[in-house]
N, C-alpha and C positions, 0 to 999 in steps of 0.2 A: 778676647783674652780673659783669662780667672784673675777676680779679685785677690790681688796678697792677703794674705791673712799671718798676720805675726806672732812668732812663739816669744815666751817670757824673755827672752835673750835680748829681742829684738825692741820690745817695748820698753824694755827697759832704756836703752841705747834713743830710742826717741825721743823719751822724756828726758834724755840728758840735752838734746839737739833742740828739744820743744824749749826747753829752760832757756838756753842761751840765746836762742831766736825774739824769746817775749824779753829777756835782759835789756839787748838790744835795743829792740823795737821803744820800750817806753824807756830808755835815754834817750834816743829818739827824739821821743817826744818832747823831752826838757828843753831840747837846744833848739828848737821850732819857737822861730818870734820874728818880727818886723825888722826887716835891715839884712835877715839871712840871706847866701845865695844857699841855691838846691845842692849846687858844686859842695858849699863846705859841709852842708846835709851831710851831703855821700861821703866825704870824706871823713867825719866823722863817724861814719857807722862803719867804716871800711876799719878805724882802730877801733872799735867795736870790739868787733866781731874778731879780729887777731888779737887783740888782748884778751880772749874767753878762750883760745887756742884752736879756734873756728876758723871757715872759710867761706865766702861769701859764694853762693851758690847760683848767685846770677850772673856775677862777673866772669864775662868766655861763652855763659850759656850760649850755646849753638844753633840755629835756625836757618837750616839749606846753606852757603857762604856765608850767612851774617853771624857775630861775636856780640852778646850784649854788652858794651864798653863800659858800667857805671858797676857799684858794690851793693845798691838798693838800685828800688823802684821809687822813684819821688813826682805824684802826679799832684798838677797845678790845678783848681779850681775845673775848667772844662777838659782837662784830661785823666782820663780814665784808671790806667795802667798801664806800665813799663816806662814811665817821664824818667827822661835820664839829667841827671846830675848836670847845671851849665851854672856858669857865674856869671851868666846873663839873664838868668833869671832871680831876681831879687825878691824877696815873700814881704809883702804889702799887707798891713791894718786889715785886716774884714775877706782876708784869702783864705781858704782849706788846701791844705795837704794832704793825700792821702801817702803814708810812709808803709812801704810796703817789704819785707825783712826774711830772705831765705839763709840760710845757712847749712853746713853740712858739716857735720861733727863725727866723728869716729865712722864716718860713711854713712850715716844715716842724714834726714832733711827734715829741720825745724823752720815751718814756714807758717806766717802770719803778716797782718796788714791792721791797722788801723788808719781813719781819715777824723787830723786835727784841726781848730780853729788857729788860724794867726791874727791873737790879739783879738778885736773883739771883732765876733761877724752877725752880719743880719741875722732878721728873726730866719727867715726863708731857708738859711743854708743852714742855722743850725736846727732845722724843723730835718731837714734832707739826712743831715749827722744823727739823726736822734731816730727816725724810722728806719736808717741802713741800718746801722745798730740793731736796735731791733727783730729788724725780718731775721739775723744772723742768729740771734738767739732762739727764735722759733724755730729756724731749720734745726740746728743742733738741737732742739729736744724732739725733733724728730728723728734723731740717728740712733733709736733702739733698735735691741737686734728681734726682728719680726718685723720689722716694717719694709717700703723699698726708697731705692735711693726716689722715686717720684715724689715719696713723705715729704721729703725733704725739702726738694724744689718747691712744691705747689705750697707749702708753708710761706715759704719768704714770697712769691709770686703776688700771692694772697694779699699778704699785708700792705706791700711795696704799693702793690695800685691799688687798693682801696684808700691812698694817700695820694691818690693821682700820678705817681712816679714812674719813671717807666725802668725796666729789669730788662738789663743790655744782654746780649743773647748769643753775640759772637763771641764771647769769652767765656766760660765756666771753670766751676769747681773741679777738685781732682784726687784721686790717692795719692799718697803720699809715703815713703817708706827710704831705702833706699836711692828711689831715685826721686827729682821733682815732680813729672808727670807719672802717674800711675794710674792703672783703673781703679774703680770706676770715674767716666765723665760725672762732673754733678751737675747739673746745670741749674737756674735762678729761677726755672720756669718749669711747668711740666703737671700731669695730672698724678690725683694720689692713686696709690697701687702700683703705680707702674715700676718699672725699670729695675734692676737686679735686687735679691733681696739681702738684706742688712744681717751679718754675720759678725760673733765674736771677734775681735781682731783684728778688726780694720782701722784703719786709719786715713781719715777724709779728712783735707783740706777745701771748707764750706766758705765761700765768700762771696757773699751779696757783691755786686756793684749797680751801683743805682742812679738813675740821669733823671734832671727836672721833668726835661721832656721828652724826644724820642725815645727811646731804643739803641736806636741803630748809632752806627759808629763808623770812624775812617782811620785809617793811618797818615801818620804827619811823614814828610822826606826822609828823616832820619833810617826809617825801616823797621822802628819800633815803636814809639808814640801811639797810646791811640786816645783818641777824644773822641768827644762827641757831635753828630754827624749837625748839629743844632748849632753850635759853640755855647751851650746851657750846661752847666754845672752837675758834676757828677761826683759820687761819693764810694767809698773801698770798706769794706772792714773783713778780716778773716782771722778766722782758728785752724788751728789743727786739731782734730779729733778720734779719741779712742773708742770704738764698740765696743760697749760690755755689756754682762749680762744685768750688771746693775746699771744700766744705762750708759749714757753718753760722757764720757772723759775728756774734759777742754785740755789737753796739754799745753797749749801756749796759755794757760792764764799765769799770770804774778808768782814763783814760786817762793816768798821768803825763808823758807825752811832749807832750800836748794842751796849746797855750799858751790853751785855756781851763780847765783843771785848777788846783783852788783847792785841792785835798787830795791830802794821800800815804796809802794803805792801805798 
C-alpha cells in the first residue's frame, strides 16, 4: 500500500492532535508516584484527554473480537506495551512506567509514549531509560526525506545493542495520520538503505521498545498485555513525526506556545 503523504490541511490538523497527545502524556507524568494504581493512571488521562475536547483512541480499539478496554497504555516494569489500567496493580519505589497516549482530534491521531521512573530507580533501569531515549532520537534524525525507512531502524538497532539491550521485534513503528496504524511499518531493526524511501509529508510514529534481555515477547490472558518473554525489564518511548524537506518534525514535543497547551516543561 502507498505511504500517505499529507497536504497543509492535514498537517495542520496533526499538530493540533500531536499537541494535545504530548499535553496529555507529560500530565501524565506528574501523577506517576508510589501508592498509585495503573486504574487511577487511566482514569486520569481518560479526563485528560476529554477535557482538550479529544478522544482516546485506544479505548474500543479493535483486534479480530477483542475491544482494548483501558483510555491509555500503562506498562509495568517487564511489560512491554498495551498494560491496561487495574487497581491491583499499585506502582512501587524504584518501578518504571512506560505511559503510552493516542488520541484522536478533529479525526486525525496524536500518538506518543514515554517510560517514567516511580520514585527513585536503580542505576540499571534508569541506564535502560536513558539509551531508549536515546536510540529514539537517533532514528528521528534519520527521518530525512532521501533516506529509507531502513535509516531509521538500523539507527536505533545500532545503539540499542551496542548497550547490550535487546530491540523487541514483534511490535514496530508506524504511519500515522488519520487513522492509528498506517504505512509505512517501522520497525527497531533493519539494515540501512533499505525499505521505502522517505518523502515530504509523512508522518511516522518512531518508537524504540527495548528489553534488558531477550527480544522476544508473549501475551499475558488478558489478550493484550505483552511482556517480556524473560520477565526482564523493558522500556517504551515514542514521537510522532513530520518529513520535511528541512528535516524531521517531532510533533509531540512540549508545545507552550500552543493555545491547547495545559503544561509548562
Amino acid at each position: 500500500m502507498a505511504i500517505p503523504i499529507k497536504n497543509e490541511r492535514a498537517i495542520a490538523q496533526m499538530r493540533d492532535a500531536c499537541a494535545i497527545a504530548s499535553t496529555v502524556l507529560y500530565k501524565l507524568r506528574d501523577s506517576v508516584g508510589p501508592g498509585i494504581t495503573t486504574y487511577d493512571l487511566d482514569q486520569i488521562g481518560r479526563e485528560l484527554i476529554a477535557g482538550l475536547g479529544a478522544r482516546s483512541a485506544c479505548y474500543g480499539y479493535q483486534v479480530d473480537s477483542r475491544r482494548f478496554p483501558a483510555f491509555t497504555c500503562l506498562s509495568v516494569n517487564e511489560e512491554v506495551v498495551h498494560g491496561i489500567g487495574s487497581l491491583k496493580r499499585v506502582l512501587h519505589d524504584g518501578d518504571i512506567i512506560a505511559l503510552d497516549l493516542v488520541v484522536e482530534y478533529e479525526g486525525y491521531i496524536g500518538d506518543n509514549a514515554m517510560t517514567v521512573a516511580v520514585g527513585k530507580i536503580s542505576d540499571a533501569r534508569a541506564k535502560l531509560l536513558r539509551v531508549t531515549e536515546e536510540s529514539l532520537r537517533l532514528g528521528i534524525a534519520q527521518a530525512t526525506v532521501g533516506n529509507r525507512i531502513g535509516d531509521i531502524s538500523h539507527a536505533v538497532q545500532t545503539h540499542v545493542e551496542k548497550h547490550g539491550f535487546g530491540v523487541v521485534r514483534d511490535m514496530v513503528g508506524h504511519g500515522v495520520g488519520t487513522s492509528m496504524h498506517e504505512e509505512p511499518q517501522i520497525p527497531n531493526f533493519g539494515r540501512r538503505g533499505k525499505g521505502e524511501l522517505i518523502k515530504p509529508g509523512m508522518t511516522l510514529a518512531i518508537e524504540p521498545m527495548v528489553n534488558v534481555g531477550s527480544w522476544r515477547t508473549r501475551t499475558l490472558a488478558d489478550g493484550w498485555t505483552i511482556v517480556t518473554a524473560d520477565s526482564k525489564d523493558s522500556a517504551h518511548f515514542e514521537h510522532t513525526v513530520l518529513t520535511t524537506e528541512r528535516g524531521p518534525e517531532v510533533l509531540t514535543l512540549p508545545r507552550l506556545d500552543s493555545p491547547l497547551s495545559i503544561h509548562a516543561v
